[in-house]
N, C-alpha and C positions, 0 to 999 in steps of 0.2 A: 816155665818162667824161673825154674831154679838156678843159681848161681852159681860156677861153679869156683874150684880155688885156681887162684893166680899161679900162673906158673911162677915156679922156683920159690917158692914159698913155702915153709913145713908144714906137716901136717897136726896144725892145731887149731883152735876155735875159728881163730881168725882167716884162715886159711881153707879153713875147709865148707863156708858158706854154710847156703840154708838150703836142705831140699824143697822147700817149698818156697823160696823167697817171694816177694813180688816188688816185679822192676819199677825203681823209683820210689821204693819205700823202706824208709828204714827197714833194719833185721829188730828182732822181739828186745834180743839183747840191747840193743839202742833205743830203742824208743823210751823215750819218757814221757807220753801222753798215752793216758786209758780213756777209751768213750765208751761209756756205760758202766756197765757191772759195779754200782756203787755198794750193793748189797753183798755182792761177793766179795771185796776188798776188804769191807768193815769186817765181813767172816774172817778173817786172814787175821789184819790188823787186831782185832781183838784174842784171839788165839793164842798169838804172839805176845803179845805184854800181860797176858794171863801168867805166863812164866809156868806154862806146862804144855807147849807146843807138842800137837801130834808130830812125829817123825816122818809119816809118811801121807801124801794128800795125793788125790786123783781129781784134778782137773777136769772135768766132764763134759761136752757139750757136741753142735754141730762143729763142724770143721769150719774153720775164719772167723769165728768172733771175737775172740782176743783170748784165745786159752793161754796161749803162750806168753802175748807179751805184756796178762797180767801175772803169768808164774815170773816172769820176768822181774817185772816192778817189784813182788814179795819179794825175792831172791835179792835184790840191789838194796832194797829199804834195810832188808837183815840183816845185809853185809856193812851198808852205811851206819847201822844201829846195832852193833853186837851186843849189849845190855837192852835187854826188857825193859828192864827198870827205871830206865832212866829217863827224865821230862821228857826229851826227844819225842821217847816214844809213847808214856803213858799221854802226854799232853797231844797225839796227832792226830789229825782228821782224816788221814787219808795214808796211802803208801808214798808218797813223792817225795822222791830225790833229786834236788839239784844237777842238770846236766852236767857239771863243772865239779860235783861234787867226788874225792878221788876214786870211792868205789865204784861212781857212773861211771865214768874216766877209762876205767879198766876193765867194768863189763862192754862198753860199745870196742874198745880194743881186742876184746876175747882173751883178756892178759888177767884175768881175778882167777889167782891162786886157791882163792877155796870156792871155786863156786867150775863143775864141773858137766857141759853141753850133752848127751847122749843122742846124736843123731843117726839114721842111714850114712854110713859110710863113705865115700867117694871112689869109683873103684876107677881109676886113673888111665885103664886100661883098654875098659869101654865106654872112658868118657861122661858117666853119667853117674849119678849117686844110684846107689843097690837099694834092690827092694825092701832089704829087711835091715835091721839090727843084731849085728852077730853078736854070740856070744864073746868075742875077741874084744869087743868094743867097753862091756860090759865090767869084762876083766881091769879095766882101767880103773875101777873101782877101787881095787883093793891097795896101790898107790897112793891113788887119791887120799883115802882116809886112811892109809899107813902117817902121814904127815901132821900137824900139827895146827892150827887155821889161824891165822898172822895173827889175826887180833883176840884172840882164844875165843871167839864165837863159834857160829855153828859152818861147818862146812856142806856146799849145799848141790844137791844134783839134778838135772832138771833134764827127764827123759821125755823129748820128741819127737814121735808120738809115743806111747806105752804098744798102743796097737800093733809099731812094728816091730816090737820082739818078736825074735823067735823062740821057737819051741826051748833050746837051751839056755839062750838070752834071758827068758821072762822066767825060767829056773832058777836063774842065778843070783837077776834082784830079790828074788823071792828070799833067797837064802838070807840077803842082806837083809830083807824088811822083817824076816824071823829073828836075826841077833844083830839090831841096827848100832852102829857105832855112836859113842857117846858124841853128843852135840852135830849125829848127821845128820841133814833135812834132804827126804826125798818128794821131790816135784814131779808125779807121772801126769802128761797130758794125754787127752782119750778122745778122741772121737766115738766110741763106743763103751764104754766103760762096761758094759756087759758081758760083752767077748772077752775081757780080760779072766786070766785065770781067779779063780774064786777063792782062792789063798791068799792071794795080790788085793784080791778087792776088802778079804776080812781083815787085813791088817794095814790097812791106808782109811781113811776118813776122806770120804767121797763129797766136793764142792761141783754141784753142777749148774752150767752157768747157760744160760736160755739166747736166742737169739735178740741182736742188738735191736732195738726202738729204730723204727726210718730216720727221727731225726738225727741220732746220734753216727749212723753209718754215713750221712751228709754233712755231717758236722767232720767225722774224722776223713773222709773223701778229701775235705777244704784244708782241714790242717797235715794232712799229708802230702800236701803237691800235687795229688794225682789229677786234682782237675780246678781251675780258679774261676769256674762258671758253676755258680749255684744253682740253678737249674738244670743244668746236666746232671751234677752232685746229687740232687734231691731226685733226679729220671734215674739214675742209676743206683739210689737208695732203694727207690720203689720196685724194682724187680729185684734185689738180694738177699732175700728170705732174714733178712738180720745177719748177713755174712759179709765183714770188710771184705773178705777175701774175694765171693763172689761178683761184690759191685767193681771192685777192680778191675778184677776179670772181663766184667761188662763194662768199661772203658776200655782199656787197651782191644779187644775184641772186636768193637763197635755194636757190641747190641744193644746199647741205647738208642741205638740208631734205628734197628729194630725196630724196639718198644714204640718209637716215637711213628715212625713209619707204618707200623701195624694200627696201631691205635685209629687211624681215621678210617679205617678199612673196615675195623669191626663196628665202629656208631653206625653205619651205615648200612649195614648188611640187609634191611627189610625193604629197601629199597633196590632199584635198577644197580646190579655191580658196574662199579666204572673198571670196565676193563682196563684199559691202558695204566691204571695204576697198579693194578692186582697183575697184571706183569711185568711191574717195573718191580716192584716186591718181590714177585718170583725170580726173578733175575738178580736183585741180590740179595738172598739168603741160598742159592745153589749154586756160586761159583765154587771153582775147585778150593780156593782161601775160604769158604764160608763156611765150614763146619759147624762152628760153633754157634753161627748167628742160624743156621737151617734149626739144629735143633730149639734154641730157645725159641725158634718163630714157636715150634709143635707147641713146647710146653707153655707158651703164653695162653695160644689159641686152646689146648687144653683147658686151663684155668679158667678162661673165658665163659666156655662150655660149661664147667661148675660151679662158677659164677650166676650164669643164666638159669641152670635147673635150681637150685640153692634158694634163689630169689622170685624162680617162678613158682614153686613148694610153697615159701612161705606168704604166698600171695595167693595163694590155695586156688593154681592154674587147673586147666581144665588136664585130665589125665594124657589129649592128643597133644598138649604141647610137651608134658614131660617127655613124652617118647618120642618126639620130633627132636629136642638134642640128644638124646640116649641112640638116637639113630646113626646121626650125625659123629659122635664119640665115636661111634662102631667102627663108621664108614673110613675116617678121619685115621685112625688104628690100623685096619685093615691095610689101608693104600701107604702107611707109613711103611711098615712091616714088611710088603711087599716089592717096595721103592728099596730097603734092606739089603733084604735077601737076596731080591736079582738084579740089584746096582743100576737102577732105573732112572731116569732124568727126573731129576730133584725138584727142576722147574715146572715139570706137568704136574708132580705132585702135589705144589702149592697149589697152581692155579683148580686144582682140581677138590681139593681142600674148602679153597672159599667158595665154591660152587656146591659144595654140600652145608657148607655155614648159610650160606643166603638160601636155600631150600628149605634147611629148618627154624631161618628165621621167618619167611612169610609164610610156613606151616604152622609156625605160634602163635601167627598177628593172626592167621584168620578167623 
């Protein structure tokens, strides 16, 4: 779903896209709405008009819950507000900058002179953005903060993700975040902030930000276009672990479709299976297009299964029903893995799935 840059277009912010974009939705840089993270912003926000901002912050969290396009939001309020000091910002509630406002203006442009993108690369050659973050990208740095930041505020960098430095890459910030330039601010986003080198981590102040509330993932579903049916929005919150990114994902994909699909399959299970449904199922989650929808089916029906031992545990089940899904997990595993390995019809696999689902649910009714 990455975007790539327009032909004939230089190779700058604007140009050179998002490796992870998602179609249909703003880039981080444009966006002016955050859903959630009110705790983490006030972190920011208060930091900030402290008027002894750390230089260097790590963004913490899963992948898709808005690392980015609250580094974002800090990044445009700091540029919009180069004085701490000032009512602006000691009097605000919040990071928001008017769309309209000239440093929004220039971040959704990718044209703000002090505020500098660090992404994977674009390699124009095979078409696709590279795996890592060179060091060559890196070097752009030292440009950067050779210059002066228009408004004598702070000039600011915002590397997406930190993760894909590499070995000389994540060197070389390193260098920077040892002798950081007066008034630089570096913005590292992580999906794992642990694998980060432990020189990077001791000298950055680590905000880690949790996955999004259901409501709020349905909430920004509605205000980003991605779907104007709130009950889709809210089907598609409830499988994305708190990841905008994932519930997207599961729109354009169609595994809500899934969810919705699966769901009468499994209330059902201790009962006669209705076959003709349990192969209409199987038939779409193994077409050749169905990747994505085969495996969420597993991992749903997984969850399922953890779900049932979880609640038969705490309903202090008889010990033959706990091992009637721990069976079932087995069996479930086994035929997945095997389906793998030797590229086996995707569709026996299901149908042969819910045949061990209904075995171990009238194994636990009895």
């Amino acid at each position: 779903m990455a975007k790539a840059p327009r032909r004939g277009e230089s190779d700058d912010d604007a140009a050179i896209g998002e490796p992870e974009a998602l179609e249909g939705a703003p880039s981080p840089r444009e966006q002016t709405l955050l859903f959630g993270h009110q705790a983490a912003e006030h972190e920011l926000l208060d930091a900030y008009r402290s008027g002894r901002l750390h230089h260097g912050w790590i963004l913490g969290g899963p992948r898709g819950i808005g690392k980015a396009t609250l580094a974002m939001r800090f990044a445009r309020f700091v540029l919009a507000h180069p004085d701490p000091a000032s009512p602006a910002v000691q009097q605000a509630t919040g990071l928001s900058v008017a769309a309209d406002a000239p440093a929004a203006r220039l971040m959704a442009a990718g044209a703000h002179p002090d505020l500098l993108h660090l992404r994977r690369p674009w390699d124009d050659k095979a078409k696709r953005f590279k795996t890592e973050i060179t060091v060559d990208e890196v070097r752009r740095l030292v440009p950067f903060f050779g210059s002066t930041a228009g408004a004598g505020g702070y000039r600011i960098v915002v590397i997406d993700a930190a993760d894909d430095l590499n070995a000389n890459a994540a060197n070389a910030v390193l260098k920077m975040l040892e002798e950081p330039p007066r008034k630089g601010l570096f913005l590292l986003i992580s999906h794992a902030p642990g694998r980060l080198l432990p020189t990077i981590r001791s000298r950055t102040r680590r905000l880690m930000m949790r996955p999004l509330a259901v409501a709020d993932v349905a909430d920004g579903l509605l205000a980003l276009g991605l779907t104007a049916d709130r009950s889709v929005a809210a089907r598609a919150a409830a499988i994305s672990e708190g990841s905008m990114r994932r519930a997207a994902t599961a729109l354009a994909g169609g595994a809500v479709d899934v969810e919705g699909a699966l769901a009468p399959l499994l209330a059902r299970l201790s009962a006669e299976p209705d076959r003709k449904a349990v192969y209409l199922f199987a038939e779409l989650v193994s077409g050749r297009e169905a990747a994505e929808a085969y495996d969420l089916s597993i991992d749903l029906i997984r969850a399922f299964i953890s779900d049932r031992v979880r609640s038969s545990a705490a309903a202090g089940a008889r010990p033959r029903t706990l091992a009637a899904w721990a069976e079932a997990w087995e069996k479930i595993d086994r035929a997945v893995a095997r389906a793998d390995a030797f590229n086996l019809d995707r569709k026996q696999v299901v149908v042969g799935v819910f045949q061990d689902l209904s075995d171990a649910a009238r194994l636990a009714a009895a």
